[in-house]
Each structure stands twice: as C-alpha cells, then as structure tokens.
VOTORBA-205988 format. One line per field, with one value per residue (C-alpha): x, y, z; residue number from 1; chain. Coordinates in steps of 0.02 Angstrom, whole numbers, plus 50000, padded with zeros to 5 digits. Layout:
# residues N
u = [X/...]
v = [Y/...]
w = [Z/...]
n = [NUM/...]
chain = [A/...]
//
This chain:
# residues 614
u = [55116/55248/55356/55538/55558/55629/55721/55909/56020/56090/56022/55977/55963/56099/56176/56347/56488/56662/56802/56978/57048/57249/57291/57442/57330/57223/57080/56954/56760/56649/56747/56899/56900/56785/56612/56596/56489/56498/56475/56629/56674/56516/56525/56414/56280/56249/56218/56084/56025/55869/55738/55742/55782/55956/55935/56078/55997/56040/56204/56360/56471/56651/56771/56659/56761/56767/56843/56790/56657/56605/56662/56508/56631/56501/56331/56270/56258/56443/56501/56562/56481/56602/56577/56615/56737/56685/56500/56366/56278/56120/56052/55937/56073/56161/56351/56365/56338/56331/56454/56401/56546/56457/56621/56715/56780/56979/56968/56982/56895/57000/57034/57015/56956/56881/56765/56678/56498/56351/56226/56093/55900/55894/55716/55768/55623/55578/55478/55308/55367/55331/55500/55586/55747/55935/56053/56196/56360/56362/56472/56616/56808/56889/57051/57153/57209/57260/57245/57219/57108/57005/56811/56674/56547/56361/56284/56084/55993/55826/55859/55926/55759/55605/55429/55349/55354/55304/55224/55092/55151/55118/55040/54888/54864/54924/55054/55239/55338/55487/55484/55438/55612/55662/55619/55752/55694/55526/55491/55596/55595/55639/55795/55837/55838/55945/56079/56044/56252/56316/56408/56330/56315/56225/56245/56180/56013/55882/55828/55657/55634/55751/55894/55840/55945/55973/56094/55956/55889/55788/55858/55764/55857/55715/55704/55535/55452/55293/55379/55302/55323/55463/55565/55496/55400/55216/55134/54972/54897/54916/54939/55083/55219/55365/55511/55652/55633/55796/55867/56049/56106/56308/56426/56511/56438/56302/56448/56483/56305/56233/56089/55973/55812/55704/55759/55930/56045/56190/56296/56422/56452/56370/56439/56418/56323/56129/56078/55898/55848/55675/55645/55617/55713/55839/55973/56115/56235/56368/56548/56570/56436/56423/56418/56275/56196/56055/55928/55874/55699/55582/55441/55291/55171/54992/54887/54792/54600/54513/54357/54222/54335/54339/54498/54506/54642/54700/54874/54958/55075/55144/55117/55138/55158/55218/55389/55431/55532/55428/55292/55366/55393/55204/55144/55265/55214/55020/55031/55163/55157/54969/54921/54819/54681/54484/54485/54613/54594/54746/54802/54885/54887/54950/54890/54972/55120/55118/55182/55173/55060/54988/54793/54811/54696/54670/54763/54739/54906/54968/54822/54883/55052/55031/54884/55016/55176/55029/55014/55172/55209/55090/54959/54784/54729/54647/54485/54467/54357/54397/54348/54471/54464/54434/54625/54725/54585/54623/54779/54945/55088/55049/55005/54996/54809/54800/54652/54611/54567/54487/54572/54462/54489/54323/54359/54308/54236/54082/54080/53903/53921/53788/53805/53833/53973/54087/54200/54078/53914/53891/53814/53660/53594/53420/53329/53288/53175/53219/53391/53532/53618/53707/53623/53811/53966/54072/54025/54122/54059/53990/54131/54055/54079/54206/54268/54357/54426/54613/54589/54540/54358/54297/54258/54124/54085/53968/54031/53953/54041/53959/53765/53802/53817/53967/53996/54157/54226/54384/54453/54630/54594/54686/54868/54965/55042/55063/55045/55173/55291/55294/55472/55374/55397/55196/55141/55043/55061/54926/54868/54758/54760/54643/54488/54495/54508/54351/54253/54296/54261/54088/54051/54081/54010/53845/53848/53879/53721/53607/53671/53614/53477/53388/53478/53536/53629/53720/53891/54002/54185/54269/54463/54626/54744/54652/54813/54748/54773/54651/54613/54614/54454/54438/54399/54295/54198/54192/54133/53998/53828/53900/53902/54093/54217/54403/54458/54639/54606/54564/54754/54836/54927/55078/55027/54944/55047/55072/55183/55334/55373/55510/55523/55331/55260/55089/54911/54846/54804/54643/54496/54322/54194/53992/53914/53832/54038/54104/53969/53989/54146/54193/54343/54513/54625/54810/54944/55061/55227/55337/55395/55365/55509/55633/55755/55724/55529/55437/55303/55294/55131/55121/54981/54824/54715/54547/54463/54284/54147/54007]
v = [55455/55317/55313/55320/55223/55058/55147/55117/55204/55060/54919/54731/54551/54458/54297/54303/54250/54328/54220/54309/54238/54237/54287/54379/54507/54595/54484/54456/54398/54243/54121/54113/54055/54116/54017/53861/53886/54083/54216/54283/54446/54538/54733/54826/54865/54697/54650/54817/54773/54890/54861/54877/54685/54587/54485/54397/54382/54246/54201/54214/54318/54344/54496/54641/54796/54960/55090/55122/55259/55244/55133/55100/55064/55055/54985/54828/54878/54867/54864/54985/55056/54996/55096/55047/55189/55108/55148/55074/55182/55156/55267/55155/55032/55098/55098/55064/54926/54904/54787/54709/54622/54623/54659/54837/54840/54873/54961/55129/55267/55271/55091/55011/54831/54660/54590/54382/54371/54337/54449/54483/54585/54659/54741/54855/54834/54669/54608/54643/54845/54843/54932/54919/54795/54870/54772/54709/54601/54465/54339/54442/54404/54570/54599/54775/54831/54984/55149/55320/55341/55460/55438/55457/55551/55621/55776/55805/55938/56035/55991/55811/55752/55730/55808/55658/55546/55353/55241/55149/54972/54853/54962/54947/55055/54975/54850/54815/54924/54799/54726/54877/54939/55111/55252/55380/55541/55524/55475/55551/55367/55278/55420/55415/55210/55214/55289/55178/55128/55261/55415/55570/55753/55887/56084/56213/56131/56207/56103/56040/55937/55957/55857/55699/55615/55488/55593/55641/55800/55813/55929/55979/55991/56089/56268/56330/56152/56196/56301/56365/56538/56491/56378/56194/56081/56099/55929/55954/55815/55636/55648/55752/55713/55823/55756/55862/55800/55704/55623/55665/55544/55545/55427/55473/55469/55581/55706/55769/55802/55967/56047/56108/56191/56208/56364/56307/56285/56156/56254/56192/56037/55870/55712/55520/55343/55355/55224/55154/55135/55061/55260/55368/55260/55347/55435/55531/55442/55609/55569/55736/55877/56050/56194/56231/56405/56452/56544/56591/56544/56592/56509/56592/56685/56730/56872/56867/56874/57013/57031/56986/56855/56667/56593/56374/56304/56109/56032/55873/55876/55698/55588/55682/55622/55696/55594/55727/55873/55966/56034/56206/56208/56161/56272/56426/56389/56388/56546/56644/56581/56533/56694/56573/56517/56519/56323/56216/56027/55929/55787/55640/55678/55504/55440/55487/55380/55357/55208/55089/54954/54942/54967/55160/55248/55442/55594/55712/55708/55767/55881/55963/55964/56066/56202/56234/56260/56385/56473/56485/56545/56694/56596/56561/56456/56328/56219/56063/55913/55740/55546/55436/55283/55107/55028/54990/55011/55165/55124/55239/55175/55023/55068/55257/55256/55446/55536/55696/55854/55999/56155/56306/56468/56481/56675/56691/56531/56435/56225/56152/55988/55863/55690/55526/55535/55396/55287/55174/55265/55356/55547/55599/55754/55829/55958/56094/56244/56206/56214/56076/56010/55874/55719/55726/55828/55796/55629/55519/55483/55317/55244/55054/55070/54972/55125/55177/54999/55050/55215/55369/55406/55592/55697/55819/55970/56119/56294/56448/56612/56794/56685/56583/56389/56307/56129/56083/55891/55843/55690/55611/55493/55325/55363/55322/55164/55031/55129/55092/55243/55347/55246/55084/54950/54975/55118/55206/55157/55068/55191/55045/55161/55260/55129/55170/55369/55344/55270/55376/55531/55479/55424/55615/55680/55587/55651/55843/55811/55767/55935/56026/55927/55998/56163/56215/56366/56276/56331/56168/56152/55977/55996/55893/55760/55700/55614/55635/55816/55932/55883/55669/55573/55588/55751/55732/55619/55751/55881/55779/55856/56025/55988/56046/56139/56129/56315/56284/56306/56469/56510/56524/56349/56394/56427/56248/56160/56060/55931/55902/55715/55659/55824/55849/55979/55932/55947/55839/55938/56034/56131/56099/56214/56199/56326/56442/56501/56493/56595/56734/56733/56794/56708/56691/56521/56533/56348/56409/56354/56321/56140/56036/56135/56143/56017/56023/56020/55965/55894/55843/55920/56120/56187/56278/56422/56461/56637/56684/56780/56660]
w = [55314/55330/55479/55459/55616/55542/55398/55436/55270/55186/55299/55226/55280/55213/55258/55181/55262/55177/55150/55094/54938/54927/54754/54689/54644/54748/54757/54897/54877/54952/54832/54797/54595/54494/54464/54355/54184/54203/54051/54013/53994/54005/53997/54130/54017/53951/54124/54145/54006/53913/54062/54259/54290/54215/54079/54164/54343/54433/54323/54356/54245/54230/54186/54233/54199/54271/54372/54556/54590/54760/54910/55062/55203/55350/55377/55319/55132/55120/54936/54791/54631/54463/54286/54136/54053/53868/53855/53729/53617/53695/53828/53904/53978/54127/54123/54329/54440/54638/54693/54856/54975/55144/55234/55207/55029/55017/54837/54817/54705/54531/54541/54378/54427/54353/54444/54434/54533/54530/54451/54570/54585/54771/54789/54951/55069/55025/54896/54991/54963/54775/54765/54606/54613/54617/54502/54600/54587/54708/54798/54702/54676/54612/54540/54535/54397/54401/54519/54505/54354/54306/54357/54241/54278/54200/54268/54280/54267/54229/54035/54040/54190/54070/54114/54120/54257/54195/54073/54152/54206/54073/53956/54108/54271/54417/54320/54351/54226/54258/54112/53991/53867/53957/53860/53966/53830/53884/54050/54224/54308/54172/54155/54318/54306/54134/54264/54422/54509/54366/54451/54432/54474/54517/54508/54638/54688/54810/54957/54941/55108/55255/55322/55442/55575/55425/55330/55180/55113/54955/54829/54650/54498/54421/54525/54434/54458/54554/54690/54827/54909/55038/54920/54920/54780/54799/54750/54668/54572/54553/54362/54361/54488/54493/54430/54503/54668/54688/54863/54915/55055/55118/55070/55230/55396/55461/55559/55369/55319/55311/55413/55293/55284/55154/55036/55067/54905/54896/54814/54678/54631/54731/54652/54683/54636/54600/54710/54723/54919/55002/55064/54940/54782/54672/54772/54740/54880/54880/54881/54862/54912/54884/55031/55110/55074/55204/55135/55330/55319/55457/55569/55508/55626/55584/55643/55812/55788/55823/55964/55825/55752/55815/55772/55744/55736/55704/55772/55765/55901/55856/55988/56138/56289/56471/56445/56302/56305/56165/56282/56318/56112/56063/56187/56128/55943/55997/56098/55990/55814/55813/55923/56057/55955/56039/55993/55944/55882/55955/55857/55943/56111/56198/56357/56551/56507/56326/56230/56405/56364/56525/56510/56542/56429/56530/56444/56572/56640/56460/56412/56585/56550/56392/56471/56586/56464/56365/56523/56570/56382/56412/56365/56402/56523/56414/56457/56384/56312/56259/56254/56327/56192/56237/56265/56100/55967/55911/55797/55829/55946/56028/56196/56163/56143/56049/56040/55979/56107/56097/56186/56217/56288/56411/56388/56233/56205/56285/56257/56265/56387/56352/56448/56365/56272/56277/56163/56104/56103/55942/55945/55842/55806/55883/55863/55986/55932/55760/55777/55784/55930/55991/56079/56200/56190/56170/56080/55943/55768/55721/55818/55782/55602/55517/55436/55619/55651/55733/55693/55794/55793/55768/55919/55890/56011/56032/56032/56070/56015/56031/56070/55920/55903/55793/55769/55789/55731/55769/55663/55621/55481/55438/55393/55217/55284/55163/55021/54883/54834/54703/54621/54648/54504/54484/54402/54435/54631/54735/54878/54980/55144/55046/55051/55242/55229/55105/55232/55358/55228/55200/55378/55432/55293/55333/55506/55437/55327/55467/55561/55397/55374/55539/55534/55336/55409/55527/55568/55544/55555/55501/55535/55596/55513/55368/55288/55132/55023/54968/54796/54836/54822/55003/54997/54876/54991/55144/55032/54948/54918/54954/55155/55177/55087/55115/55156/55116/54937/54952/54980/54827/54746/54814/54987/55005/55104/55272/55272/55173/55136/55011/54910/54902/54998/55007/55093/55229/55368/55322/55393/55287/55329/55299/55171/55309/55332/55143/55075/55205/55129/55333/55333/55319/55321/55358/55357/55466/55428/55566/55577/55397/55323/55454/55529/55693/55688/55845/55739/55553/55538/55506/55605/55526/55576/55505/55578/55538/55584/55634]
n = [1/2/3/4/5/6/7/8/9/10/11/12/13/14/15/16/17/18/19/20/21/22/23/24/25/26/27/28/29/30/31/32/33/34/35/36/37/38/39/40/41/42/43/44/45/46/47/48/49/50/51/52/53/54/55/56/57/58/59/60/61/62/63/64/65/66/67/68/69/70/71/72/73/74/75/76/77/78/79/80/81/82/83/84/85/86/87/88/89/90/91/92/93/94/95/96/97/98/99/100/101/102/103/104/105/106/107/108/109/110/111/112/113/114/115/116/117/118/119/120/121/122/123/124/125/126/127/128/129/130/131/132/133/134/135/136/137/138/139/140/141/142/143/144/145/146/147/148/149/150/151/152/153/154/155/156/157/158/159/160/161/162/163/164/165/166/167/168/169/170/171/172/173/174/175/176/177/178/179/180/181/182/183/184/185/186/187/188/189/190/191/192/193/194/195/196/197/198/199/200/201/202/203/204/205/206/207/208/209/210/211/212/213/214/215/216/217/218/219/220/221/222/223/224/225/226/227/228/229/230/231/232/233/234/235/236/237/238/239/240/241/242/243/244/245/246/247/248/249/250/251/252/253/254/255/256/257/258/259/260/261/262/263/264/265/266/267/268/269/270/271/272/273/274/275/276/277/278/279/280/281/282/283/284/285/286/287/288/289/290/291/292/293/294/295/296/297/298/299/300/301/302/303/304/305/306/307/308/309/310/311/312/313/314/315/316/317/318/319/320/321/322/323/324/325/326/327/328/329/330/331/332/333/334/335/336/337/338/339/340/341/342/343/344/345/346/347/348/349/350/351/352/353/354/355/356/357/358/359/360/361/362/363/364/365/366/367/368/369/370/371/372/373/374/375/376/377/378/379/380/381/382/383/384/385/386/387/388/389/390/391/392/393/394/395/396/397/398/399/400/401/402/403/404/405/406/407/408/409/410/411/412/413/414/415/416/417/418/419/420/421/422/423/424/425/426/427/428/429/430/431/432/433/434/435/436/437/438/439/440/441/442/443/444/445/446/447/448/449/450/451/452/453/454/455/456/457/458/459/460/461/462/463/464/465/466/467/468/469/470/471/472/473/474/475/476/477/478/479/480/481/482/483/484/485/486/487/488/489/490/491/492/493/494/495/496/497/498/499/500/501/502/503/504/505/506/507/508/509/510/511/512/513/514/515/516/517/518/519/520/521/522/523/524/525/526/527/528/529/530/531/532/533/534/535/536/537/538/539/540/541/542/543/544/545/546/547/548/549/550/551/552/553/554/555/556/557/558/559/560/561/562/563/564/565/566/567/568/569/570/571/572/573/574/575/576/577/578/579/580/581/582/583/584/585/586/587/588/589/590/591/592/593/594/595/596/597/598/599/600/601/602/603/604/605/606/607/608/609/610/611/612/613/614]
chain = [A/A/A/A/A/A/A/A/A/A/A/A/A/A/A/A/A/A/A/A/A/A/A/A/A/A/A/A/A/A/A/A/A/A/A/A/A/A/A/A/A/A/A/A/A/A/A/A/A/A/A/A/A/A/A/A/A/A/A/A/A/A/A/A/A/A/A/A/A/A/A/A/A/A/A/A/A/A/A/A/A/A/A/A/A/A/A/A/A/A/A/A/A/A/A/A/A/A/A/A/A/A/A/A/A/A/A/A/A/A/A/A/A/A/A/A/A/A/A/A/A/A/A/A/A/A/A/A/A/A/A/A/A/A/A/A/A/A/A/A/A/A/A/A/A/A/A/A/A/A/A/A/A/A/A/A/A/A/A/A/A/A/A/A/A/A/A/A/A/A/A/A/A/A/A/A/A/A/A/A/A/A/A/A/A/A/A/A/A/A/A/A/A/A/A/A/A/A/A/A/A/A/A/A/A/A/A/A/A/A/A/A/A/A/A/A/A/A/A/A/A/A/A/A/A/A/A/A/A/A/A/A/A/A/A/A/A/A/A/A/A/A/A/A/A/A/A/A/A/A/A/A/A/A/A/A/A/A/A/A/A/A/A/A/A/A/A/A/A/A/A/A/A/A/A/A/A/A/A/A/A/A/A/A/A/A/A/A/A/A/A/A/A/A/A/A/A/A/A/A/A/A/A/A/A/A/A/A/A/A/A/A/A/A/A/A/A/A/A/A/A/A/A/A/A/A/A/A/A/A/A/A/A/A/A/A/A/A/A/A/A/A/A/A/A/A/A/A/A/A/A/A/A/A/A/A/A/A/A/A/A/A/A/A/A/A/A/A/A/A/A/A/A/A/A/A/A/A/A/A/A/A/A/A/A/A/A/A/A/A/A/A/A/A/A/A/A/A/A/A/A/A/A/A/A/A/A/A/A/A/A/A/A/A/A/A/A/A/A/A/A/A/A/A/A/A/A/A/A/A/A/A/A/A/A/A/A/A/A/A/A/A/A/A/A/A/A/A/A/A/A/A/A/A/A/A/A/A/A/A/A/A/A/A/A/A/A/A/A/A/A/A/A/A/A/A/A/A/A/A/A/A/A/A/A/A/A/A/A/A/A/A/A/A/A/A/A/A/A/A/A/A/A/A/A/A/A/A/A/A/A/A/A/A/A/A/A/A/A/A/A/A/A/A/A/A/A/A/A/A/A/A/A/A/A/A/A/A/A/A/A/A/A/A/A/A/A/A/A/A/A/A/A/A/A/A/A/A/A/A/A/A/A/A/A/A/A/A/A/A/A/A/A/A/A/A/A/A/A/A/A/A/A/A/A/A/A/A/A/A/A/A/A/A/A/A/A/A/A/A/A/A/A/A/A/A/A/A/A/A/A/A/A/A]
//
C-alpha cells in the first residue's frame, strides 16, 4: 500500500514571502492594498461555486465575509477557514473557505472578518496525485471586524452522508468529475465536497482505523456500515465504497490527540473545518474533539495445531532488519499469538544491515536474529530456506534488498533441498514416479519475466509432513503505489499497480498448473503479501482454471480482514490453496488480528494461519 513516509499533516511548497501591512485596522497579508481590477464583494459561495473548481480561480476578489472557524498556527499550511454566516439556498455551494497566509495567522475563532485575495485551486500532493483541488484565499489582506461571534456550524451523520459514493467522472469511467454540478443528495463525495472549509461536527463516532504518529484516526459516521466483528469497516467491493469512513486530524498538535484503537468511540461532540488533504482527502481538522472511550480490544490468538494438523502461516514483518527493536515482538506474536506454526512465509525480511546501500545482499544475520528471539520466546528452534536476491532489483527500500523466507520447524516438518536454486535461474517442475517435484528448492519463479521487474520474485519449496509432499510458494506481489485514491478528482480511480500484480498473478498461476499438470492431487499452497484483496482481478488471475483457491473466504465477510488502511479494513494478505486441500474440506483458515487495528502495531500486516490435514 502507499507509504506514509513523505506525508507531513499540512505540508506544501510555497514561495510566499509575508509582508505586514500597517492599517488602522487589523490588517496583515502579502500586499498591502487590495488588488487592482478585483470582484467586489463576493460572498463565499459565489467563489465555491456549484462544482469542485472556482469559477473565480485565478481572480482576485474583494470583501469576502465571514466569521473565523479555525486558525492553523503551525506547519507550513498556515492559514484559517472563514464562513459565511448568510448562506445561499443552494446546497451544492459550500459556505467556507481556507484562507492561506503562510506565516501564523493573528485572528482568532469568532472573528467576524473581510478578507481581499486571490482565489486560488491547491491540488494537495501535486497535480501528478490526481487529488481533487482545495479552494483557497490567497495573497490575503484581512480586516477585523468584530470578535466574539457565534460560529456556525453543520453536523453529519448516518442520515445527512448519502449511500452512494460518486458519479463517474465525466459521465465516463476513469474521467475528472471536476467539472460535473454537485449533486450533495445523491452522492457521499460530492456531500462531503458541498461542505469542503465549512465547520462541521460529528457525534459519538466509532474508530475505524487507529491513531498514527500524524495526529489522524479514521472515524465512521455510519456504525452498521459493513462492520466487522471487532469494530472496523470491512471493505468489500470496488462498486460500493463505504461512505462513513471520515478522517479526524487535530487542529492542535499531536500531544492533544488521542490513542485510539479500533472499537474505540470518540465520544460526544468532535467539531472543526472539513479540510481536503493529499492523504486520505476530506478531513475533519478537530478544534474541538470528543473523549476517547476504549473499547479494550484484544490481540487475537488462534489455536495450536494438533499432531495430525500442519499449520502455514504467512507474515509480513515490515522490513526487518537486525537494527530494529521489534524482533523480541515478531517472535512473541509468532510463538504466542500464532502458536509456532510448522511453516511460516516471512515477508520482507531485509538484508544483514538493511537499508545501507552498500552491495550487501545476505539475510542471515536477520533470519538469525529472529530464530533466536522465537527461541528465547519458548519457541521453536526454526530451520530455514531462502534466495538471497541479486543487489537492488527486487524493489522495497533502496538498499534493503527484502526477500521472502521460509521458517520451518525441522520437528515436525521435513524441507526437500534440491541444488540450483538461485536468483536468476528459474525452477521447473519434474516428474519423479509420477509425482511432482521441484527441479531445486528452494528455487524462484520465472524470475526473468518482466512481470517481477523491482519486485520480489516467488520462492517455492518442498515440504514433507507425516510422508507427504506440499508445495509451498512464497510471494509478495507489487505494492499499491501510485495508485490514485479513492477522493481522487477521477472517478472511478486508476489502480495502474494492478497491471503488475496481474502479471505476477498469472505467472504463479502458470507455474501451479504445471505442478497439477504432472500431479492433479498435488498439495499446493500459494500464500504471503499479495497487495491486492480477495475478490480483485488478481485473484481472479491466481485462481484461474481452478488451480488455487483463496481460503480466506471461507471466513465469514466480516472476518476478512488484514490490513486496515484509511478506514477500510481490507484483504491483502492471503493463503490460496490447490483443489487436492479445498475439497478435503481438512482445513481451517484463521487472520489473526494483532497489529492492523492497533496503534502501536509492529507491522501493518495482520498475520494468517491456514491448518490442514494433507
């Protein structure tokens, strides 16, 4: 999914320089009289206008009125939100506008104030981002008039959010909707857009996502929207979003924001500006928020296997490294919450000194590191296979060269170790006696194929359990980058990362086909961090022809989870298993919920546990 890495609340490149106007009133802005050939005494929703771009963009206007509902006194989004307290009778033009000064603002909430600028379309992000634009007061000279006043204010709720999410941009998939007349009854963006810089509320709202270090949580104003069993907002289908999902970021600094989990319920009253931001779009930034009521959730444990049972398992333990301070936490979560697994698929296990760019390519250091926190934990003492990849081709950090790994306990568990594995020299599939096997293992999938171009290639292995061979194939498919969000100006939103995952889909579902082509029964197991959820057209790909099945849907809807990303707990962790194990119907999957919901996870990624009887 995207990294929040470069997200900084409120950041922007701006070159303004701020030069204090002396006036007998208080005054201050870049220019010190108001601009030459302006439009005069334009009300607030004039300058909104009935779609998401000004009709007056890029002109100056004078006498905006308002009062004061929000002052941004830090970062480099400095500014204030203005309302108009005389509304239109149209509720597709917003009454509020973001007033941006650059340096820290001297008005105060209450103040009635006029205000001469220039009327301005920031996309936040950039352009490139497909974000939708935030109308915004520029270069500004504003005049008190009065103090104190009342602030207006409109609340939203389960009744006033419609259950439909957008037109389609343009009247055609794929189009800007920029330029389409808001229809705020009917569709939940084009509501939420009618009130972008307008201050609003909210009433006691469960927490659907968990508080960052960035001062957000995710909140949804509609409690029976899709929930799943431990409180969040299961996402389920591209065609119908869930439009409850609402961000709540401080207006304060990050010492006043709550911890929250999801389950949690911001009790009361939350009030402030709906902003639009480059992550995650309309936000409620809180002047005022409620209290934080912890529902106490819990890390989830599953079952330990029993002696006839094997028990898979697939973890992302987000680039690890031995510089980390997680290791004693992964390996308590794989021993104690996962019950020590016979094989577990590591996902994004860095090289021995992880994001140095310095040719290093070996794991074993790390791989190490965590075996011995397991033991230590109580633990088995894993074995373990891998492929070190050739340096820097395998996407990730720069210089962290991750790889997946396969942990085994060699209790329980015998791997078959075939010479010739490497990172460039792809493994096939034999026959021996009339039974499939592996030409090396472990070996990586077509790793010359375009489809794996700086992105991990799949490491596949051979098990035996109880005298009986399983296939085990470790992937971690291309990631979400640089698809556009789902409050992009284009509707519906372009997910190009996808191509790649395609690829990738059918390049391991060819290589499950020739294991079933030479053994039908063959006991196959396709798992890891397939970035992509359970019901996308990548797995549609990985199950083609019947060769896989992903096992998470046979937990019920809202069970199917493992990862929880801007209000949407979703699917893209998953373990797909060959026909020979879903029509034994011998097993039993489990998502394991101990970090996606939870503010201090050690990974993003929720682990997942598949146990069968082979």
């Amino acid at each position: 999914m995207p990294s929040k890495t470069a997200h900084l609340p409120f950041s922007r490149s701006r070159l303004a320089a701020l030069a204090v106007a002396t006036a007998s009133c208080a005054t201050y802005g870049v220019i010190a009289t108001a601009p030459a050939h302006a439009a005069a005494d334009v009300a607030v929703h004039d300058i909104q206008g009935t779609t998401r771009t000004s009709p007056y963009a890029g002109q100056a206007v004078t006498g905006v009125a308002g009062v004061v509902t929000g002052v941004r006194t830090y970062g480099s989004s400095r500014g204030f939100w203005l309302q108009d307290t005389a509304p239109d009778d149209d509720p597709a033009t917003s009454e509020g506008v973001f007033v941006f000064t650059s340096a820290t603002p001297t008005v105060r909430v209450g103040d009635a104030v006029k205000v001469s600028g220039t009327v301005s379309e920031y996309v936040p992000g950039g352009a490139s981002s497909g974000n939708q634009s935030l109308t915004e007061l520029t270069k500004p000279v504003v005049t008190v008039v009065s103090s104190g006043n009342a602030v207006p204010v409109t609340r939203i709720d389960a009744k006033s959010v419609p259950a439909a999410y957008t037109p389609a941009g343009d009247g055609a998939a794929g189009g800007s909707v920029n330029g389409l007349t808001l229809r705020p009854k009917k569709y939940a963006l084009d509501y939420y857009e009618s009130l972008e810089g307008m201050n609003v509320k909210i009433g006691s709202s469960r927490v659907v996502t968990a508080s960052d270090a960035y001062a957000e949580l995710w909140v949804t104003v509609k409690p029976h929207e899709n929930a799943t069993q431990r409180g969040g907002t299961r996402y389920g289908s591209y065609a119908s979003q869930n439009t409850g999902r609402l961000q709540v970021q401080s207006l304060g600094t990050t010492a006043d924001f709550p911890v929250a989990d999801v389950g949690d319920t911001l009790s009361g009253t939350t009030e402030g500006p709906l902003d639009y931001n480059s992550f995650g779009g309309y936000t409620l930034v809180a002047r005022e928020l409620g209290t934080l009521k912890q529902a106490g959730l819990a890390r989830e444990t599953t079952r330990k296997q029993k002696a006839d049972e094997l028990a898979v398992a697939t973890y992302n333990v987000e680039n690890l490294d031995p510089a980390d301070a997680t290791f004693e936490e992964h390996a308590a979560a794989i021993v104690h919450n996962l019950r020590s697994p016979d094989i577990v698929s590591l996902e994004e296990i860095q090289d021995n000194n992880g994001a140095k760019d310095d040719g290093t390519v070996a794991a074993d250091v790390t791989v190490k590191k965590l075996i011995d926190a397991i033991v230590a934990a109580g633990g088995p003492a894993y074995a373990w296979r891998s492929i070190d990849p050739a340096n820097d081709t395998d996407g990730g950090e720069p210089g962290g060269n991750i790889r997946q790994v396969f942990l085994f306990n060699p209790t329980r568990v015998s791997f078959t170790d075939r010479a010739g594995g490497d990172a460039t020299t792809p493994v096939g599939v034999t026959s021996a006696h009339g039974r499939a096997a592996l030409t090396a293992s472990p070996g990586r999938i077509d790793p010359a194929n375009t489809a794996w171009t700086t992105s991990r290639k799949p490491l596949a292995g051979e098990f035996t359990f109880r005298g009986k061979t399983l296939f085990v194939i470790a992937n971690h498919f291309a990631s979400k980058g640089g698809d556009q969000g789902l409050t992009s100006q284009y509707q519906p939103p372009a997910r190009s990362s996808e191509t790649q995952r395609h690829a990738q889909a059918q390049s391991v579902n060819a290589f499950v086909q020739d294991i079933l082509k030479v053994q039908r029964n063959a006991d196959v197991i396709t798992l890891g961090d397939i970035n992509d959820f359970e019901f996308s057209g990548t797995a549609q790909r990985l199950e083609k022809g019947g060769a896989l099945w992903s096992a998470i849907k046979s937990l019920p809807k809202k069970e199917r989870y493992t990862y929880d990303y801007q209000g949407n707990s979703q699917v893209l962790d998953q373990i797909l298993i060959s026909p020979s194990i879903r029509w034994k119907d011998a097993f039993a999957y489990d998502s394991v919920h101990i970090n996606s919901e939870f503010h201090d996870q050690i990974s993003d990624h929720d682990p997942q546990v598949l146990r069968l009887r082979p």
